[in-house]
N, CA and C atoms of all chains as a GROMACS GRO file, in nm:
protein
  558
    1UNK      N    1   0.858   0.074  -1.252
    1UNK     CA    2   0.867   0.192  -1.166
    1UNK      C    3   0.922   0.150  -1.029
    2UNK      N    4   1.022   0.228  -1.006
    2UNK     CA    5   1.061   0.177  -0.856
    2UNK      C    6   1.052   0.314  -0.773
    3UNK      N    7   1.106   0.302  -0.630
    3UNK     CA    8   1.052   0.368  -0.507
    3UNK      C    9   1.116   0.503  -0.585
    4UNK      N   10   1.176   0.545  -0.643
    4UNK     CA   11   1.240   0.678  -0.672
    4UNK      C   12   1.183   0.687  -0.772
    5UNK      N   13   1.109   0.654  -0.870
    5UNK     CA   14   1.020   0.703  -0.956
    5UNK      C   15   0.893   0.724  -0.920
    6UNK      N   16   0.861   0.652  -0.796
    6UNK     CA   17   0.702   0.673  -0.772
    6UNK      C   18   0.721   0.793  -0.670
    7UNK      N   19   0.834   0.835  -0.553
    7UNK     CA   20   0.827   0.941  -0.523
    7UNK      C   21   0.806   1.085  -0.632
    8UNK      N   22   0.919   1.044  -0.738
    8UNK     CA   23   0.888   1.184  -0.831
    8UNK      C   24   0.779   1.193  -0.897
    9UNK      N   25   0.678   1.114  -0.906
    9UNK     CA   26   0.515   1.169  -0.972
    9UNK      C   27   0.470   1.153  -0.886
   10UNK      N   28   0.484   1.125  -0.789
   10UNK     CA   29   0.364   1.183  -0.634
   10UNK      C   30   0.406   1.355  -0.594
   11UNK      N   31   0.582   1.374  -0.617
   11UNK     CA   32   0.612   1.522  -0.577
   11UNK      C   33   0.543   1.545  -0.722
   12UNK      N   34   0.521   1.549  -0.852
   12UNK     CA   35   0.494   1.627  -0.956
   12UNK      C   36   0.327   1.689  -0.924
   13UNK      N   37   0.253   1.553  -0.893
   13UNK     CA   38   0.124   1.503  -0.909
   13UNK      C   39   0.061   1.614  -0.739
   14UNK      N   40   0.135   1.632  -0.639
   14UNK     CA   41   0.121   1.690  -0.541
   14UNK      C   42   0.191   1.830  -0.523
   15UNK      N   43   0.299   1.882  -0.644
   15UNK     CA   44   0.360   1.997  -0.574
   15UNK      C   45   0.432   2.036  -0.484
   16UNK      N   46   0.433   1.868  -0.350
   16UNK     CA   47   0.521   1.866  -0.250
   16UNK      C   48   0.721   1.893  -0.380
   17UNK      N   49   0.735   1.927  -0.277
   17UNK     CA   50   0.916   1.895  -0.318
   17UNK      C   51   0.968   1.743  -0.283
   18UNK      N   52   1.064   1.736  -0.336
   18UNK     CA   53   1.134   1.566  -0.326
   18UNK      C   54   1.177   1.536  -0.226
   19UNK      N   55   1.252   1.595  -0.143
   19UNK     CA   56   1.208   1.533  -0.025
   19UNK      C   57   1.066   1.514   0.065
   20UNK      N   58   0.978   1.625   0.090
   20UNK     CA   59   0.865   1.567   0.130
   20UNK      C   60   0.824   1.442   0.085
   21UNK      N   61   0.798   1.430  -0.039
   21UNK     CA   62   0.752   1.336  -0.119
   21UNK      C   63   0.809   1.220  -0.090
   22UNK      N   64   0.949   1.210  -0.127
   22UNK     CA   65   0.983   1.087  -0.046
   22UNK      C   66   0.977   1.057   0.118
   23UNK      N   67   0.946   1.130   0.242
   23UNK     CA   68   0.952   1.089   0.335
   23UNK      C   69   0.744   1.016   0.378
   24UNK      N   70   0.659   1.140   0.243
   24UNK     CA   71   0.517   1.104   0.262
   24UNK      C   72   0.527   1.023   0.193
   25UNK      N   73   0.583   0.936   0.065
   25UNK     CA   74   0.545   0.814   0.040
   25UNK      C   75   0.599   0.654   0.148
   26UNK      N   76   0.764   0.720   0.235
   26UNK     CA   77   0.785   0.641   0.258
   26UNK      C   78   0.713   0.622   0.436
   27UNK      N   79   0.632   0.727   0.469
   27UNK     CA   80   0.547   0.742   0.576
   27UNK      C   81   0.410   0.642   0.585
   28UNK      N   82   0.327   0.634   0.417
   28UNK     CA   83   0.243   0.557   0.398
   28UNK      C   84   0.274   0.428   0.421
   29UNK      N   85   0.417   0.395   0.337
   29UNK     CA   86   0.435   0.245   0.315
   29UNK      C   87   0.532   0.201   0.476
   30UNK      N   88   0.480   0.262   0.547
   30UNK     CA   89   0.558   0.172   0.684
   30UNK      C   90   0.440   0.203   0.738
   31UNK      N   91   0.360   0.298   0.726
   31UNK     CA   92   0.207   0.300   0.832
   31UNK      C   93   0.149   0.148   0.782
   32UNK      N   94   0.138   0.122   0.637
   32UNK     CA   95   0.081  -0.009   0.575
   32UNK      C   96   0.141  -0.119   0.665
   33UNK      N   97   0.284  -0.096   0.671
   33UNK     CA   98   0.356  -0.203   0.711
   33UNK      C   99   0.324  -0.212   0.861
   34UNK      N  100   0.348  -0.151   0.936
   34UNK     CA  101   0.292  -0.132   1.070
   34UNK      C  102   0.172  -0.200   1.123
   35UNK      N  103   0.061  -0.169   1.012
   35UNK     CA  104  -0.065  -0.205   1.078
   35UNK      C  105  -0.041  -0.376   1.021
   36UNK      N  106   0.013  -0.440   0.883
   36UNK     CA  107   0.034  -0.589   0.896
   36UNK      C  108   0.105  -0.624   1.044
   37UNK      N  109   0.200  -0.577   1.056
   37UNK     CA  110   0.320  -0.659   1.208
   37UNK      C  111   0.206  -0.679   1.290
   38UNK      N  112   0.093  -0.559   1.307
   38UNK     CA  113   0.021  -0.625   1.431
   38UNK      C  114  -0.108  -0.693   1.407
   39UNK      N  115  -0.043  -0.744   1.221
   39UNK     CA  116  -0.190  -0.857   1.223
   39UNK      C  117  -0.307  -0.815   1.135
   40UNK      N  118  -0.302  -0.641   1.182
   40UNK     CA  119  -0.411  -0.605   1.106
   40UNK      C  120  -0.383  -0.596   0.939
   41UNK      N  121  -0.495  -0.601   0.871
   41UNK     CA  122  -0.548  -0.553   0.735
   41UNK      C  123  -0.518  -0.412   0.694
   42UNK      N  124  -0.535  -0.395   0.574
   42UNK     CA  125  -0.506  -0.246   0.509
   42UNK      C  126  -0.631  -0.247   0.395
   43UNK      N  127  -0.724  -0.171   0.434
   43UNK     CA  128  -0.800  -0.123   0.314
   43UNK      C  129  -0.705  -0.031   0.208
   44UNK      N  130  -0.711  -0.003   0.135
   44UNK     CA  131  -0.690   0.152   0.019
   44UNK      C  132  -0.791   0.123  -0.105
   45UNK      N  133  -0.740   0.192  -0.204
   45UNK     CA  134  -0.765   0.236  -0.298
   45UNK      C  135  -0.718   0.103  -0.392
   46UNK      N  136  -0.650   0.027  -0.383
   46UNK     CA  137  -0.555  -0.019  -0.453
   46UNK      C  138  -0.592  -0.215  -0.452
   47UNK      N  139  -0.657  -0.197  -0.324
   47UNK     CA  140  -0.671  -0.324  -0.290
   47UNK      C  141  -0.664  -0.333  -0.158
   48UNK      N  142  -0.704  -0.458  -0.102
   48UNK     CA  143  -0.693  -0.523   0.035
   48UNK      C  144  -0.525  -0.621   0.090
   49UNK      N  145  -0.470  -0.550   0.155
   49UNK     CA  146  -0.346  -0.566   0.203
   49UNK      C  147  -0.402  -0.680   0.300
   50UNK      N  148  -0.392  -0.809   0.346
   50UNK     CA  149  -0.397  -0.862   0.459
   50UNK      C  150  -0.318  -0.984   0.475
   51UNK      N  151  -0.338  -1.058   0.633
   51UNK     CA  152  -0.240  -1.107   0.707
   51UNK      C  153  -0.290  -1.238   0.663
   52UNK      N  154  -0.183  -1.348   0.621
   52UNK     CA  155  -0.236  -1.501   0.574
   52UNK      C  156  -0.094  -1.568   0.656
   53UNK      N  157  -0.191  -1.640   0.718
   53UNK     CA  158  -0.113  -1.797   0.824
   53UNK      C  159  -0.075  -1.898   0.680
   54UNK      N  160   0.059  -1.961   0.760
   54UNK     CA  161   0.093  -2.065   0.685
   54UNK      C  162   0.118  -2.174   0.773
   55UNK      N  163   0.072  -2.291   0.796
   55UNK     CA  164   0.074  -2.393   0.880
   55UNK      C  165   0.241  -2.442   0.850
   56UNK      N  166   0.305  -2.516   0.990
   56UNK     CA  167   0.409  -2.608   0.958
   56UNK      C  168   0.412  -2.698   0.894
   57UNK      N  169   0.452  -2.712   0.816
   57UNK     CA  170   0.505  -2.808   0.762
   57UNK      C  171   0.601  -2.933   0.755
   58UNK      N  172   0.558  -3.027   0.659
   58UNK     CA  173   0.710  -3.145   0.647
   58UNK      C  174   0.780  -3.094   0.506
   59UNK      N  175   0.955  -3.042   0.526
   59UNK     CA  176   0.956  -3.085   0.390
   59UNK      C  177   1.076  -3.125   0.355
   60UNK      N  178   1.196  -3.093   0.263
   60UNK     CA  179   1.304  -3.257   0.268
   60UNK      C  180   1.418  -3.123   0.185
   61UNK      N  181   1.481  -3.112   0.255
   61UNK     CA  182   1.633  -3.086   0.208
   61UNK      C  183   1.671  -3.102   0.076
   62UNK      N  184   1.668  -3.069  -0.014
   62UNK     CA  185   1.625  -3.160  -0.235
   62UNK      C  186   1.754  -3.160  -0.174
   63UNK      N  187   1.885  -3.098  -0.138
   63UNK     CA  188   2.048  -3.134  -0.168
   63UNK      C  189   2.059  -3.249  -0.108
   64UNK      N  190   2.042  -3.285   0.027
   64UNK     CA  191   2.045  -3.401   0.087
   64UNK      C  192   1.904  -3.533   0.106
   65UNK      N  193   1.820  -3.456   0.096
   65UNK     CA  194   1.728  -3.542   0.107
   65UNK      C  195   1.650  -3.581   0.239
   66UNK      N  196   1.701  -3.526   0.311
   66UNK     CA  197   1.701  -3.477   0.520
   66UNK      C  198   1.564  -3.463   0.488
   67UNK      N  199   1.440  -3.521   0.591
   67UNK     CA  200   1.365  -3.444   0.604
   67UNK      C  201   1.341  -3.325   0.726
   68UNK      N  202   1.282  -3.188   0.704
   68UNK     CA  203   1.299  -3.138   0.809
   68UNK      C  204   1.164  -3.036   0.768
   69UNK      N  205   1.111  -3.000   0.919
   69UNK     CA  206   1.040  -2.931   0.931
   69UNK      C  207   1.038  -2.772   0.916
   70UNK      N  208   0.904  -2.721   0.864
   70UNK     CA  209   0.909  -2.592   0.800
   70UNK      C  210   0.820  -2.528   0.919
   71UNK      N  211   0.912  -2.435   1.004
   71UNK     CA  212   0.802  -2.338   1.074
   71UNK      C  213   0.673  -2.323   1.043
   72UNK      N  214   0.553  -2.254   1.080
   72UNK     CA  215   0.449  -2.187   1.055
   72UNK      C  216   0.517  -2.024   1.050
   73UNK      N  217   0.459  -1.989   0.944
   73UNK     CA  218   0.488  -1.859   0.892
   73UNK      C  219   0.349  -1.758   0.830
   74UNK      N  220   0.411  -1.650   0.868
   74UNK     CA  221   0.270  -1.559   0.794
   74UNK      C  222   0.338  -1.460   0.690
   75UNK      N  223   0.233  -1.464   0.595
   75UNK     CA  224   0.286  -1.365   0.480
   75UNK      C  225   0.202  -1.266   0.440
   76UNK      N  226   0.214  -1.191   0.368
   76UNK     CA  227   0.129  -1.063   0.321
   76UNK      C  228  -0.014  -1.116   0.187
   77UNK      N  229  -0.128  -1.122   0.232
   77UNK     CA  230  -0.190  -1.158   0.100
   77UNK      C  231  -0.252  -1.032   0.006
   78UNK      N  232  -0.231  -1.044  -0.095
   78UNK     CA  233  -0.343  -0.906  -0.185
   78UNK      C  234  -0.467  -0.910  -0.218
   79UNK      N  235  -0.540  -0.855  -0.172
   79UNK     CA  236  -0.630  -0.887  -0.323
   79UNK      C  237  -0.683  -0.717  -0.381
   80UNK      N  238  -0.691  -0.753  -0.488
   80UNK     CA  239  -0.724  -0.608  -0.612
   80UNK      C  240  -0.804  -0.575  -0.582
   81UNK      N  241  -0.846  -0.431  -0.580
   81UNK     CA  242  -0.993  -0.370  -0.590
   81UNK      C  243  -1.050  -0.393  -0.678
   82UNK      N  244  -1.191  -0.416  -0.707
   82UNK     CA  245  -1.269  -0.391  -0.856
   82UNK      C  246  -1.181  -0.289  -0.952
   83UNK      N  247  -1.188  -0.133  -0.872
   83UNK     CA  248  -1.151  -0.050  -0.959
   83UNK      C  249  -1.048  -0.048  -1.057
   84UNK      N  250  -0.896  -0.094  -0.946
   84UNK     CA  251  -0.798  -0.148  -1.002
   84UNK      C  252  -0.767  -0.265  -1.147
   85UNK      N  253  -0.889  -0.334  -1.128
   85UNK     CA  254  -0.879  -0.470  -1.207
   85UNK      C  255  -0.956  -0.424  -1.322
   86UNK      N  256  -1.045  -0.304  -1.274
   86UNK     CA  257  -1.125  -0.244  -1.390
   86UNK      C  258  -1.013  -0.155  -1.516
   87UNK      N  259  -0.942  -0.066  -1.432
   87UNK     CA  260  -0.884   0.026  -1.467
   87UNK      C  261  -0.740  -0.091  -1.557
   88UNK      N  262  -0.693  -0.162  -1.507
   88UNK     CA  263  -0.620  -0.244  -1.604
   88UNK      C  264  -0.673  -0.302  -1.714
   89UNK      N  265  -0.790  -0.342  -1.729
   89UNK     CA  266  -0.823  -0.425  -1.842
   89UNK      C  267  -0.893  -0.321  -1.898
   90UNK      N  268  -0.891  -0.202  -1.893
   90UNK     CA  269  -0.956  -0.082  -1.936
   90UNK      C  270  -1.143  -0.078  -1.983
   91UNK      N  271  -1.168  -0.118  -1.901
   91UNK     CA  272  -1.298  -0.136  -1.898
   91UNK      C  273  -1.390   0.020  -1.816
   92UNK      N  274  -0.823  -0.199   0.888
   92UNK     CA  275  -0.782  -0.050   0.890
   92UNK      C  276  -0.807   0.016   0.770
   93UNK      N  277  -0.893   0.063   0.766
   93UNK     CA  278  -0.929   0.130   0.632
   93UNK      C  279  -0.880   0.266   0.536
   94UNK      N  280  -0.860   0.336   0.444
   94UNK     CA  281  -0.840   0.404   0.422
   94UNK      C  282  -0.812   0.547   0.486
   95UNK      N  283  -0.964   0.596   0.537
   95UNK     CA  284  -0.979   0.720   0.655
   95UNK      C  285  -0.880   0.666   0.790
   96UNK      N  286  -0.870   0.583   0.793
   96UNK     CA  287  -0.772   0.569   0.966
   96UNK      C  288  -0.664   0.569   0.920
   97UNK      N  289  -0.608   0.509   0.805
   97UNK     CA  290  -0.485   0.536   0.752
   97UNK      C  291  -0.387   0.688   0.712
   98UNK      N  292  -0.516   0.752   0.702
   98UNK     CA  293  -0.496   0.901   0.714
   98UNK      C  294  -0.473   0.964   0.814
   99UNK      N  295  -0.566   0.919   0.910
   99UNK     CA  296  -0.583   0.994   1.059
   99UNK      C  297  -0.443   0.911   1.157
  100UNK      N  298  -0.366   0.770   1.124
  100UNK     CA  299  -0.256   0.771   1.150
  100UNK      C  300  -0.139   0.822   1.090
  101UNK      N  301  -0.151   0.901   0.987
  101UNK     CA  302  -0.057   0.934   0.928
  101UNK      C  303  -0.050   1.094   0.983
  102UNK      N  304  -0.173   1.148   1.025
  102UNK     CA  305  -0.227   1.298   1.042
  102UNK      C  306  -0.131   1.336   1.199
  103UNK      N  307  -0.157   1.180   1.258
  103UNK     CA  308  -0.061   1.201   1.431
  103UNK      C  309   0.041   1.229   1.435
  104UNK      N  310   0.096   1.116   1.325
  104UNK     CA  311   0.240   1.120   1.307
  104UNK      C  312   0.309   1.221   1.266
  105UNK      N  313   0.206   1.317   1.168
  105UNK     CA  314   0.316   1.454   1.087
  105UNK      C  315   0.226   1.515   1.112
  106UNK      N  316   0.226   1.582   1.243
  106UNK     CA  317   0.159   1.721   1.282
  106UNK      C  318   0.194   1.835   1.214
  107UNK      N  319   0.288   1.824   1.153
  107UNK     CA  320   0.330   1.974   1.047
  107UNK      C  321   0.260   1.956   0.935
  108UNK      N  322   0.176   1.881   0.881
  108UNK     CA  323   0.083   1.878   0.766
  108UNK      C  324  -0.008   1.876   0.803
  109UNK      N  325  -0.130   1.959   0.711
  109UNK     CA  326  -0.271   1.958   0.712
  109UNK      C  327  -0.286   1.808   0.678
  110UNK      N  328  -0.457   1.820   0.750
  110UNK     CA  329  -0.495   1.651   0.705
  110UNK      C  330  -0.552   1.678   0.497
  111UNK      N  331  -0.540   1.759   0.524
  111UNK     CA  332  -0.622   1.747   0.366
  111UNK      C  333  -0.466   1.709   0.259
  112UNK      N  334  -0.376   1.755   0.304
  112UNK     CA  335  -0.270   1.730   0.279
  112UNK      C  336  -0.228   1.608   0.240
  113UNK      N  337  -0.207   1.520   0.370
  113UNK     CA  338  -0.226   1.388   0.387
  113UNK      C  339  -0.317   1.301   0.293
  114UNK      N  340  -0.435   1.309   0.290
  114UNK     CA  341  -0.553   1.295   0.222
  114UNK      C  342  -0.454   1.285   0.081
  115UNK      N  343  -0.435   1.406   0.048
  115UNK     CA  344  -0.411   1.402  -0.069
  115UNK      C  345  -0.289   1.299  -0.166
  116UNK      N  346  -0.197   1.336  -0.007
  116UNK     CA  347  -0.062   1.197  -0.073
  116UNK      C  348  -0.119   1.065  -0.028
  117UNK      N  349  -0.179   1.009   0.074
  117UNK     CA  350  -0.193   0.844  -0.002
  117UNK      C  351  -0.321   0.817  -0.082
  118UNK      N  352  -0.369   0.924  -0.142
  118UNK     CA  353  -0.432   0.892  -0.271
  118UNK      C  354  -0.386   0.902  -0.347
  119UNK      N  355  -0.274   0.954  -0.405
  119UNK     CA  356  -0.189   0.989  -0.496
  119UNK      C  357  -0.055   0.847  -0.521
  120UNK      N  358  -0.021   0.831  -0.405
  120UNK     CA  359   0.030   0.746  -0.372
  120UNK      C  360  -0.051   0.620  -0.455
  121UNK      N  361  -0.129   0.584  -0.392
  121UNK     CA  362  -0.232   0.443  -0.485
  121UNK      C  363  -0.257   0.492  -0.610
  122UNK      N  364  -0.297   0.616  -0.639
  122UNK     CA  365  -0.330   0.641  -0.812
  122UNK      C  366  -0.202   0.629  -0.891
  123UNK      N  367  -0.045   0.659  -0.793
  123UNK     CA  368   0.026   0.636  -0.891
  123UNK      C  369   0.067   0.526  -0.947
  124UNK      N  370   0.045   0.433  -0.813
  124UNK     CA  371   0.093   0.284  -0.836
  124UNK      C  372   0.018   0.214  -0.962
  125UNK      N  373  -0.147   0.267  -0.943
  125UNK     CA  374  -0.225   0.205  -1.049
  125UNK      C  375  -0.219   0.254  -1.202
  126UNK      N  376  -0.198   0.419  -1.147
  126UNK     CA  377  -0.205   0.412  -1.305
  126UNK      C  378  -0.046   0.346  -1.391
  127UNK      N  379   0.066   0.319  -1.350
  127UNK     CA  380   0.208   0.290  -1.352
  127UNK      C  381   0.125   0.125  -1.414
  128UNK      N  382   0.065   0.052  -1.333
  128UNK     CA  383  -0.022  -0.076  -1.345
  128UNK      C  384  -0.080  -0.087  -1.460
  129UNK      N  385  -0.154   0.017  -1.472
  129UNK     CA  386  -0.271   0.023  -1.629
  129UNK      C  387  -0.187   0.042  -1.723
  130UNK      N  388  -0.060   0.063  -1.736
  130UNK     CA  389   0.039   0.129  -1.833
  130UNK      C  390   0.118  -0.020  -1.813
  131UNK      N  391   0.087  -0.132  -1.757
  131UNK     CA  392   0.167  -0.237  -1.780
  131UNK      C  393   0.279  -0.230  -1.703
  132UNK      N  394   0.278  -0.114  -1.657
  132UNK     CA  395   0.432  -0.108  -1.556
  132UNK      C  396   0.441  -0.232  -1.450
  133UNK      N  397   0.574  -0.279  -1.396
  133UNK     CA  398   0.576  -0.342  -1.286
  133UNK      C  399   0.590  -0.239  -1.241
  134UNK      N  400   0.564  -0.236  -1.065
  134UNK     CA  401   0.597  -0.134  -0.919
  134UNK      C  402   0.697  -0.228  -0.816
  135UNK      N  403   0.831  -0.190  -0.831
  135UNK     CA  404   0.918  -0.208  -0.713
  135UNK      C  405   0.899  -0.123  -0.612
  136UNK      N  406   0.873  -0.176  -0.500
  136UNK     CA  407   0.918  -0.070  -0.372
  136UNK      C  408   0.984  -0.140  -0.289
  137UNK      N  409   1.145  -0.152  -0.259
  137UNK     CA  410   1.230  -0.206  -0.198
  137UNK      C  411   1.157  -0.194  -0.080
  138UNK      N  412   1.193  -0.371  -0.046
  138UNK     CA  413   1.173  -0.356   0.138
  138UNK      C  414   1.009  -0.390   0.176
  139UNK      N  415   0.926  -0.328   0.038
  139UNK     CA  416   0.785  -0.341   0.131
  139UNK      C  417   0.716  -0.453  -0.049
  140UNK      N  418   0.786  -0.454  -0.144
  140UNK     CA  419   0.645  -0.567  -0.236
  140UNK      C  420   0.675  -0.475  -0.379
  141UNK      N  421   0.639  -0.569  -0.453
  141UNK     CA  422   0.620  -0.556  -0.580
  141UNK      C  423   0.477  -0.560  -0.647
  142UNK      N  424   0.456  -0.488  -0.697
  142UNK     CA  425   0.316  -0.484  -0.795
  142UNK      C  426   0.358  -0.522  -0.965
  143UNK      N  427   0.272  -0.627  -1.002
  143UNK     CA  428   0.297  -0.684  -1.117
  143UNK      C  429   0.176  -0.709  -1.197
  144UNK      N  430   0.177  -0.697  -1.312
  144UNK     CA  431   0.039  -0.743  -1.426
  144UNK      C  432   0.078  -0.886  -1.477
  145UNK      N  433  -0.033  -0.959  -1.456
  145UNK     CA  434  -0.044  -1.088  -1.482
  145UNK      C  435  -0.147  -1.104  -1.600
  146UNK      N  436  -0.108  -1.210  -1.671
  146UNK     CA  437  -0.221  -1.229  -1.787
  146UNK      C  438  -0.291  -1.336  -1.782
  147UNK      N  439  -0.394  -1.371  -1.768
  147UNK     CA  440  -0.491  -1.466  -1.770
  147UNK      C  441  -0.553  -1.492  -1.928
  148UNK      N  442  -0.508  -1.632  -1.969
  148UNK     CA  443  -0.527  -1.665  -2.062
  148UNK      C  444  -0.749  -1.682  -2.081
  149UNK      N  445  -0.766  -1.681  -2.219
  149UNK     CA  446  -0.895  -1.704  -2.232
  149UNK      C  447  -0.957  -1.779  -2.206
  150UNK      N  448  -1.047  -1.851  -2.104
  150UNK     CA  449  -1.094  -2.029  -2.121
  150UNK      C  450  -1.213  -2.001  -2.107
  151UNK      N  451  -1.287  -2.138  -2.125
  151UNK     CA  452  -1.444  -2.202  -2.106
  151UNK      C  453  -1.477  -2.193  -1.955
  152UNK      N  454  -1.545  -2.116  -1.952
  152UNK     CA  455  -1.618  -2.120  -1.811
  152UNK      C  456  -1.694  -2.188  -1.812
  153UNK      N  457  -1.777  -2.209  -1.705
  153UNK     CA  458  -1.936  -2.245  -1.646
  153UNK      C  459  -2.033  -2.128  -1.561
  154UNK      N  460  -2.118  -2.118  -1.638
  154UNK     CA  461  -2.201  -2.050  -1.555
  154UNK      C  462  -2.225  -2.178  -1.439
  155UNK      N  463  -2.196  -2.156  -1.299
  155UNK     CA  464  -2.205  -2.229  -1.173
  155UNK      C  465  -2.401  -2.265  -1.114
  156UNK      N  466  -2.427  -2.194  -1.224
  156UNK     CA  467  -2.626  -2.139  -1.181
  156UNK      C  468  -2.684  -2.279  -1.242
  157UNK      N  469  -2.669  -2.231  -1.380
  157UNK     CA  470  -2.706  -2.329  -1.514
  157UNK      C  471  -2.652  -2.412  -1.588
  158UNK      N  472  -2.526  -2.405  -1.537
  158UNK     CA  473  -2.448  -2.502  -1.588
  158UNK      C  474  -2.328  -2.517  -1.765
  159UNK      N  475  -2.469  -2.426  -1.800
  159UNK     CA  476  -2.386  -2.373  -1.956
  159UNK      C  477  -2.265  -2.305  -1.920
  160UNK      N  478  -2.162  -2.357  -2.105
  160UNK     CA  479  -2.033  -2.284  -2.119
  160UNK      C  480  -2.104  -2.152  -2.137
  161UNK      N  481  -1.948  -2.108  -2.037
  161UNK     CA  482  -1.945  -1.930  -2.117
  161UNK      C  483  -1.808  -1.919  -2.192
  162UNK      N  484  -1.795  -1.851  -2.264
  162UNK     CA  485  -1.667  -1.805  -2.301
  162UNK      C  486  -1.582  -1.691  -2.197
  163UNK      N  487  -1.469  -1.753  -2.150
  163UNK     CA  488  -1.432  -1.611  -2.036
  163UNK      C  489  -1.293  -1.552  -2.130
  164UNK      N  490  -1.268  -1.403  -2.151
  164UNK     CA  491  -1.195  -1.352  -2.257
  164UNK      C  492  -1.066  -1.313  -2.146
  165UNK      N  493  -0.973  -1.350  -2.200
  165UNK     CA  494  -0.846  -1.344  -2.149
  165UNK      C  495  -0.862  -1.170  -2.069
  166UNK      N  496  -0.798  -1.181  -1.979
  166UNK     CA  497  -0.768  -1.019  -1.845
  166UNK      C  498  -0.659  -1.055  -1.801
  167UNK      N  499  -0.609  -0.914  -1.773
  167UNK     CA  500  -0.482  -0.884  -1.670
  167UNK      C  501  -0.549  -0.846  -1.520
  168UNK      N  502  -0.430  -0.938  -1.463
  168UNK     CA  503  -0.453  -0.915  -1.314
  168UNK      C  504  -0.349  -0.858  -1.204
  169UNK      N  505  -0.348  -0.782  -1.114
  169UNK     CA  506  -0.288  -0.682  -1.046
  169UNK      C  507  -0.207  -0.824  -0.974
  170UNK      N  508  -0.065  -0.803  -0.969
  170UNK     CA  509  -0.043  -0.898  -0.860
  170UNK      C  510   0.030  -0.847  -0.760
  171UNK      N  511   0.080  -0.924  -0.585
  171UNK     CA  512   0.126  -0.828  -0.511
  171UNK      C  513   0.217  -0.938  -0.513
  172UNK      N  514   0.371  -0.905  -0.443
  172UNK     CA  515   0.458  -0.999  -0.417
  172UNK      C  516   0.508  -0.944  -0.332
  173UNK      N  517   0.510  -1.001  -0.168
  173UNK     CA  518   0.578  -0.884  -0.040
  173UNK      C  519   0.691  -0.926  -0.062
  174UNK      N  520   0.757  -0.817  -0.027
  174UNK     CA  521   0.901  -0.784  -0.041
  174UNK      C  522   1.024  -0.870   0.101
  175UNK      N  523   1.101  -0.906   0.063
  175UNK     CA  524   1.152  -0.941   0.173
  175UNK      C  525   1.176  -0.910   0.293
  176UNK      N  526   1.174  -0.829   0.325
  176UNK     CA  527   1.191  -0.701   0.440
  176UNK      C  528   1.073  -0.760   0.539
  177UNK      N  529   0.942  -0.748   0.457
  177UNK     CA  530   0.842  -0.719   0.516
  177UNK      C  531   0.788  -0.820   0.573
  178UNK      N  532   0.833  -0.924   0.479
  178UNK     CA  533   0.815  -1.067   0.503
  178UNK      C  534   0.899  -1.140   0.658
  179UNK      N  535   1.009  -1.061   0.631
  179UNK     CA  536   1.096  -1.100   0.778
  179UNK      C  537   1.026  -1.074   0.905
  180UNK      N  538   0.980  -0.906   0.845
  180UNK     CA  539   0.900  -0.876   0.991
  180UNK      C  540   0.776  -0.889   1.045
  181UNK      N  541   0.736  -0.976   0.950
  181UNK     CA  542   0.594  -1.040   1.014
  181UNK      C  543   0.589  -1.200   1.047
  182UNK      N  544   0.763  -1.246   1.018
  182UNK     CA  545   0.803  -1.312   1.082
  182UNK      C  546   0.859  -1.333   1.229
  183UNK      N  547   0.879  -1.163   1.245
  183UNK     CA  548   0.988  -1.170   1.404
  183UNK      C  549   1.119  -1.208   1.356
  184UNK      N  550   1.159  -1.165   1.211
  184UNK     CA  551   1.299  -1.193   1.235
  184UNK      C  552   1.339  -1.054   1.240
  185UNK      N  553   1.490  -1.023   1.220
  185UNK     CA  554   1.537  -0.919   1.239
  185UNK      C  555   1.562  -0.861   1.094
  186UNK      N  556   1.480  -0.771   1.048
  186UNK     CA  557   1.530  -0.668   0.926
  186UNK      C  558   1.642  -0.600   0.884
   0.00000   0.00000   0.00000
């Protein structure tokens, strides 16, 4: 399922029309995104959206063999709700 | 930031919708992703992550208490993969 299929069963599932639908799904997923840039967490339904540090690093060029250093970086971590993990393994 | 504030920022932002409104699309929003999930679907959403089902094979546990094997029966697990986009911008690079 991609972003144009999940707008059309949120407009089916809500009655909004397709454009609403696509501007309220794509309203959620930058509010989500929004609150990571400043660090914060995202509760939902779906799972826990949050912010994970990555320390610098050493690491080596594989084409040349250079070693060179890897910024510190932050990335997005998940973790599943119960419900979610319930509802997949159909329990 | 929990669910209810996620609403009530979304409620500021689109003053032309009721909050019950709101309410209603990012729950809909997460039920669709999951149920798309329970159906084995992957979820692309350009720009912000991918949702994927992972399979976890069956193994021998330990109860950590008592020490006895358990048998643990193979499950699928929800996975997230942020999208490049998103990844840039919680880098400070430019999107």
């Amino acid at each position: 399922m991609n972003q144009t299929e999940l707008i059309a069963s949120v407009a089916k599932k809500t009655g909004f029309s397709a454009k609403d639908a696509k501007s309220a799904v794509q309203a959620v997923l930058s509010a989500v995104e929004d609150s990571l840039t400043k660090g914060k967490g995202v509760r939902t339904t779906l799972g826990t959206f949050g912010v994970g540090k990555r320390g610098a690093r050493k690491g080596r060029n594989p084409k040349t063999g250079e070693p060179i250093t890897i910024k510190a970086s932050k990335t997005v971590r998940f973790k599943a709700s119960k419900t979610i993990k319930d509802k997949i393994n159909k329990r | 930031m929990t669910k209810s504030e996620l609403i009530l920022r979304l409620a500021e932002r689109n003053p032309h919708l009721y909050q019950r409104d709101v309410e209603r699309i990012v729950a809909t929003v997460f039920d669709e992703i999951s149920a798309a999930l329970a159906r084995g679907q992957r979820v692309e959403l350009r720009g912000f992550g991918a949702f994927s089902v992972k399979r976890r094979d069956a193994r021998q546990g330990r109860n950590p208490r008592t020490g006895e094997t358990v048998a643990v029966t193979s499950k699928r697990i929800p996975f997230f993969k942020t999208g490049k986009q998103l990844r840039d911008r919680l880098n400070e690079k430019a999107s």
